[in-house]
N, C-alpha and C positions, 0 to 999 in steps of 0.2 A: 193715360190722360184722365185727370177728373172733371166732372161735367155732374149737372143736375139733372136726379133720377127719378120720375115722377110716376107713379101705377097708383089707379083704384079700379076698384073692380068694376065701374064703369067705363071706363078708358082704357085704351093701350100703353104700355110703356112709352113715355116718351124722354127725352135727353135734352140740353139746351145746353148751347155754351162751350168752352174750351177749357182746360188748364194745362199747368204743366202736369207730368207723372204725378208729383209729390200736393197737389192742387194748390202749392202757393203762389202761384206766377195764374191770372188770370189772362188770357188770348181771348175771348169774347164772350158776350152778354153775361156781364156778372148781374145778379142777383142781389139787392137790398135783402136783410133780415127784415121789415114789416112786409115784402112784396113777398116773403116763401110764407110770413104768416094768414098774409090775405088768402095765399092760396091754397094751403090746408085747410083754412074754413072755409073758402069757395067749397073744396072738393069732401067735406061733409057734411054740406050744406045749408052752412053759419053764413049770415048776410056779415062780411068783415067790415060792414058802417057801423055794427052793432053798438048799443052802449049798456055797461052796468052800472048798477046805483049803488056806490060807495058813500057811507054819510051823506044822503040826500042832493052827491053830487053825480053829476054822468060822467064815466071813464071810458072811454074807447078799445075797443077786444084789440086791435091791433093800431099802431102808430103809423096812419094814413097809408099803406101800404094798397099797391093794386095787384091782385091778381095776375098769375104768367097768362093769359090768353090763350098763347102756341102749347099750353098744356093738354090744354083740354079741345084744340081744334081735330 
């Protein structure tokens, strides 16, 4: 079964979620792409609200994505 597999060296290993074998059949708590990007910069300790200045304009680090919580509990 594949599942999301999360370690830093502050944390323990933790799992979330279901799949089939092959992980294309998701069984539970699937995961948005901006909420796995929130939470890599959570866990290097990048605020994911962050903004850069492209041509005097703000761009967002990641596309409103929240943080897994249960990652890091």
């Amino acid at each position: 079964m594949g599942n999301l597999t999360f370690s830093h060296s502050s944390c323990r290993c933790r799992r979330i979620g279901e799949t089939d074998e092959l992980g294309m059949q998701i069984f539970s708590r699937s995961v948005s792409v901006p909420n796995l990007h929130a939470t890599i910069h959570c866990a290097l300790g990048i605020n994911p609200r962050e903004e850069n200045l492209s041509s005097n304009r703000p761009v967002p680090i990641t596309d409103d994505g929240e943080s897994i919580r249960e990652l890091f509990a």
